[in-house]
N, C-alpha and C positions, 0 to 999 in steps of 0.2 A: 450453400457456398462456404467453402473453408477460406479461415482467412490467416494467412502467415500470421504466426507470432515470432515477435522478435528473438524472442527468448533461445528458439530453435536452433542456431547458429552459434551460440554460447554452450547449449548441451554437447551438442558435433563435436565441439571444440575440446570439449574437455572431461568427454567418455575416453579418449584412449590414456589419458594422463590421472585419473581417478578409477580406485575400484567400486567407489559407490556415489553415485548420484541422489540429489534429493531434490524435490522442489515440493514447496510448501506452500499457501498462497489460500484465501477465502474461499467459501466452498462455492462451486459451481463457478470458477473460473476458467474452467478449461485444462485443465491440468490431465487430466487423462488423457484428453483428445491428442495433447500435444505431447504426450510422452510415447504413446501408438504411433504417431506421427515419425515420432525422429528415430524410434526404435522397433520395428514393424516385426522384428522377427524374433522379439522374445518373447516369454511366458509372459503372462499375467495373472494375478489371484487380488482380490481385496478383499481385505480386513473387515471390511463393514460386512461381511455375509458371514454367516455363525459358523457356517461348516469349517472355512477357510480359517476364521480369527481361532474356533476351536483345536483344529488342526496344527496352528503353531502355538497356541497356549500348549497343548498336553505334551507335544513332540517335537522341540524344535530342529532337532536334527534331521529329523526323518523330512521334514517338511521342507526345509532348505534341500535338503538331495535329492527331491524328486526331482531339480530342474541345477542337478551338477554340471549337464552339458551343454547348455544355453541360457543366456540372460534372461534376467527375471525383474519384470515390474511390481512392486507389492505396493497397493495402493492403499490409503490411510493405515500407514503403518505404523502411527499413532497409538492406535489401538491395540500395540501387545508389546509394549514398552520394553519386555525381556527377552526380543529377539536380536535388540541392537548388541549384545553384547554375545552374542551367536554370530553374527555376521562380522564381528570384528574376529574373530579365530580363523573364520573360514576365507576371510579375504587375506591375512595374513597367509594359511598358508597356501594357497593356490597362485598367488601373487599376479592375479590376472586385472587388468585394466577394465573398467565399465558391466563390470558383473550384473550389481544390482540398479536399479530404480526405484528409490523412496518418494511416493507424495504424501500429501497430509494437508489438512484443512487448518492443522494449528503451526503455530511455527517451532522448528523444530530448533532452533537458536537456544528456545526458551527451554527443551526435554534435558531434563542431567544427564537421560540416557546418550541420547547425542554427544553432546559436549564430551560427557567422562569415554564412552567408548570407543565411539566412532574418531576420534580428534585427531584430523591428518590423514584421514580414509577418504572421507567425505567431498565433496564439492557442493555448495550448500545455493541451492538458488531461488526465487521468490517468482510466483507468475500471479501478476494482478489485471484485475478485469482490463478489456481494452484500452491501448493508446491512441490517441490520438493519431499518430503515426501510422499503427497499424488498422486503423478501420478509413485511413485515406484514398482509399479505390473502393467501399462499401457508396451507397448513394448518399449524397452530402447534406447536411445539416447546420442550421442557423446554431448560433450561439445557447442560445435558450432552450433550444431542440436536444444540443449535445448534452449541457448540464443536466435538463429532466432524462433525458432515457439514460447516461451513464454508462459503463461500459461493459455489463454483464454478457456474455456470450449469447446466451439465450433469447435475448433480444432482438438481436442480429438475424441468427440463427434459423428461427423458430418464427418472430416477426413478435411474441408476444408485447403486446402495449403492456410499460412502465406501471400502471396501476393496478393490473394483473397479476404484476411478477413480484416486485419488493414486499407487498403486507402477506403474503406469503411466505417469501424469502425471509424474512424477520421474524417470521412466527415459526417457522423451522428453525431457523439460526439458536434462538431462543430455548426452543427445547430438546436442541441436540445439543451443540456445544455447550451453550453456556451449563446448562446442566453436567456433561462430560471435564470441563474443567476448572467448576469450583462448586461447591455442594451450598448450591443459591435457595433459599424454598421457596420464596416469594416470586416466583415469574415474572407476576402481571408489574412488580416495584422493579424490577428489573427491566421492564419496557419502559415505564415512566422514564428511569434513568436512561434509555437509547434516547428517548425523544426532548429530555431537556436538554440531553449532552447536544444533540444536532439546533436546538435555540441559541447553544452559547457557540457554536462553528468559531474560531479566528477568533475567538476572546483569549485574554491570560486564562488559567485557568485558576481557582478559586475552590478549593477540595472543601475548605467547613461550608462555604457559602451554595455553593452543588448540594452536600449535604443536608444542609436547612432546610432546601424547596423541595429533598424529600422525605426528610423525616427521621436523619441515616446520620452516621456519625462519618468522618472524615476517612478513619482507616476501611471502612466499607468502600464509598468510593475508589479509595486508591485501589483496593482490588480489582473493582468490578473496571476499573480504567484497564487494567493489567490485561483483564479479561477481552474488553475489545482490541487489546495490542494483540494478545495473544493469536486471537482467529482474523486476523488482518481485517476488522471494522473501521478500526479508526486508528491513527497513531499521534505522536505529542511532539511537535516542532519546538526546538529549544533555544533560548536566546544565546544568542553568541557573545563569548569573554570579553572582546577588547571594549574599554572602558573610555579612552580617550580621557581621562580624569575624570569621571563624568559620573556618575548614580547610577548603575541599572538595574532594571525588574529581570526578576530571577526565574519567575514561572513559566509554564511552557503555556502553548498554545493549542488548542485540540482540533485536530482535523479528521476528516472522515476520508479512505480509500475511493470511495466512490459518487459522486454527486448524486445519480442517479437515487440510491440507497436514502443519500442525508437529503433529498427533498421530500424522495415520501415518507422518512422519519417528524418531517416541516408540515406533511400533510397535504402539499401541491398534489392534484389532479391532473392538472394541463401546464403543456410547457409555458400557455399566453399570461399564468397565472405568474411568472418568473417576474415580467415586464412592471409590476408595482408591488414586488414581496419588498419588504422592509429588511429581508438577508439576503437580496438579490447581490449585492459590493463582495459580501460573506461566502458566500457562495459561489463565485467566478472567482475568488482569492483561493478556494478552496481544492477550486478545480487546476488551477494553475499548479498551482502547488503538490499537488498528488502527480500532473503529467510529468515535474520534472520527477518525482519519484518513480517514477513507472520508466522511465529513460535511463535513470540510472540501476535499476535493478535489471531489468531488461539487459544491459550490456554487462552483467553479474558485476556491480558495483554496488559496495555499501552508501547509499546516501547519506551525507554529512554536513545535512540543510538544516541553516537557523536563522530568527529573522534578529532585527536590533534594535533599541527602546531605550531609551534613556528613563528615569524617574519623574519627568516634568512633560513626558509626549511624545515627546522626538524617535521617530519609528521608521524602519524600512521593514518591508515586507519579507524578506528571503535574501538571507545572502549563502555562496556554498563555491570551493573552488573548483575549476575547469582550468585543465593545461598549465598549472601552475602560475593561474591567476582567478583574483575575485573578480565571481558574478556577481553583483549590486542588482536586483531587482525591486522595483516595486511596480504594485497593481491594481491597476481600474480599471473599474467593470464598465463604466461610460464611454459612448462614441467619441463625444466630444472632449478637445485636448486645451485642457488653459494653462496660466500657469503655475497656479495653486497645485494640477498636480504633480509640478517637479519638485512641490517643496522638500521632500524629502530627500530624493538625490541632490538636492543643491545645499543641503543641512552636512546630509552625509558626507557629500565628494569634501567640503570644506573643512571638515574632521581629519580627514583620511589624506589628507595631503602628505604627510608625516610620513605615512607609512611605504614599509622595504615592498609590501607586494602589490604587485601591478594589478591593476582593477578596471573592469570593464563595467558601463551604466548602464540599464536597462528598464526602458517601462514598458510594461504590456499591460494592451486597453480592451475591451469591449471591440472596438471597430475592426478595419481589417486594412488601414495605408500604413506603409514600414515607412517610417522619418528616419534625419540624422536631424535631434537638434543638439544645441549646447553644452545640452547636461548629460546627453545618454540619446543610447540606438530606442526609438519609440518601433514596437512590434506590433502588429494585430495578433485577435485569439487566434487564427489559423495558423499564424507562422513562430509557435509554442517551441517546434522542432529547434530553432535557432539556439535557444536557451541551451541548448545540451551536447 
């Protein structure tokens, strides 16, 4: 069963107004599938096969004109780093809208080649494992059921059970990328590092003290974090500036792309084992948190999510604008609603009185009844879509 990605309607949109497309996004997301999809009647070649990668290393002209009279998809096009500055000549001068399609397993934000050549060619887009959203007509799942299988296509797809796919998927990951984008020797310290990073999920982040539990110095760390930004693993939520006079922590927050991933990084077997994990609050904060990024990329927007903390505790989960106002969220993983947990939106809103921009409150729980109370709109996990 193919299942729409949202993404599909954002490329439509903006092949005839770009001569080069990209989309970037973790491996085995689906990126091929959905590029075939939206453009069925171009060429195709990928990178990852020697003939094809050798054929635009030795000749890149010759290579690009095999397919001068229809579009061309070049997949992990990554891998020959000195074509992008081929394709900027050629799109220049032919002056045609939606020529090419670039994917790639690393993000391409981060390639200089990008950046320096392509800059204003480009329409740069990210497709990450399933939303929520879009696996809502797939057969429906508990809470616990969504977090452990996570949104990998394959899953879906294929039907393979979560314990099957990830300690594979990690141990490929492992020695393709990470290999390909930093010269790592220690592999197996490098999985250590995937699986303390997924212990500390929603923590500040702590680069000498990371470092300590494995033996590594700080500026290691900071790469090897680089490195999960890089190949979309995990990304680093940042605390937001306004101060209200107040102390705040500075460091971000690490989260992981995909639940699924960061439980069997936790070493969960079964979804039942979710229901007394001691990162079970971590973990459905985790999840939250990635769908609204997955909603914002999805509609080709940069996400511009951070949460807020004062020096003494005082914390909201996520704030980020919509329509030219603040979404206030914060989240609980519990059915149950008291009223310890408004304390944060009612810390917050009392702060925030002051301010010019208008602000909407929101908690989302574990259960699934949508409230109006007091302090903020109460959502269940199914109704995530609302946030966005």
């Amino acid at each position: 069963m193919y299942i729409q990605r949202q993404l599909s309607s954002q490329l439509k949109k903006l092949a005839p107004l770009y001569p080069i497309l990209s989309v970037s996004g973790p491996r085995q997301s689906g990126k091929t599938t959905l590029v075939h999809e939206v453009f069925p009647d171009y060429a195709y070649v990928n990178l990852e096969r020697l003939d094809d990668r050798l054929a635009a290393e030795e000749d890149p002209r010759r290579f690009l004109a095999r397919y001068e009279d229809r579009g061309l998809i070049i997949d992990e096009a990554q891998k020959v780093p000195a074509l992008f500055s081929y394709l900027q000549v050629l799109v220049d001068e032919r002056g045609t809208m939606g020529q090419f399609v670039l994917t790639g397993s690393q993000n391409f934000l981060l390639l200089e080649q990008v950046s320096q050549s392509l800059a204003g060619r480009v329409a740069l887009h990210t497709l990450l494992p399933f939303s929520r959203q879009e696996l809502a007509a797939s057969p429906d799942l508990s809470l616990d059921e969504s977090l452990f299988k996570g949104g990998y296509p394959v899953l879906y797809d294929r039907g393979v059970a979560p314990p099957d796919y990830y300690p594979a998927y990690i141990q490929t990951y492992v020695e393709r990328d990470v290999r390909s984008l930093r010269n790592i020797g220690d592999l197996s310290a490098f999985q250590r590092f995937l699986r303390v990073c997924a212990g500390r999920v929603g923590q500040l982040l702590d680069l000498s003290s990371l470092g300590n539990d494995l033996g590594i110095n700080y500026k290691t760390v900071r790469a090897w974090i680089s490195v999960l930004e890089a190949s979309y693993i995990a990304f680093l939520l940042y605390p937001h500036h306004e101060n209200f006079a107040k102390r705040l922590i500075k460091s971000p927050k690490l989260y992981f792309y995909d639940t699924g991933l960061l439980c069997s990084l936790l070493g969960l077997e079964a979804a039942d084992q979710l229901a007394t994990h001691y990162l079970r609050g971590a973990i459905f904060e985790n999840w939250v948190i990635a769908e609204i990024v997955k909603q914002h990329v999805n509609a080709g927007r940069r996400p511009d999510l951070h949460f807020w903390r004062d020096n003494i505790g005082n914390e909201l989960d996520l704030l980020y604008e919509r329509g030219g106002r603040r979404q206030v969220v914060e989240i609980k993983a519990g059915v149950t609603l008291g009223t310890d947990q408004f304390k944060g939106l009612r810390y917050y809103k009392k702060l925030a009185t002051a301010l010019p921009v208008e602000q909407d409150y929101y908690l989302i729980y574990g259960g699934e009844e949508r409230q109006e109370r007091a302090h903020g709109v109460v959502l269940g996990w199914r109704d995530i879509g609302e946030l966005v």
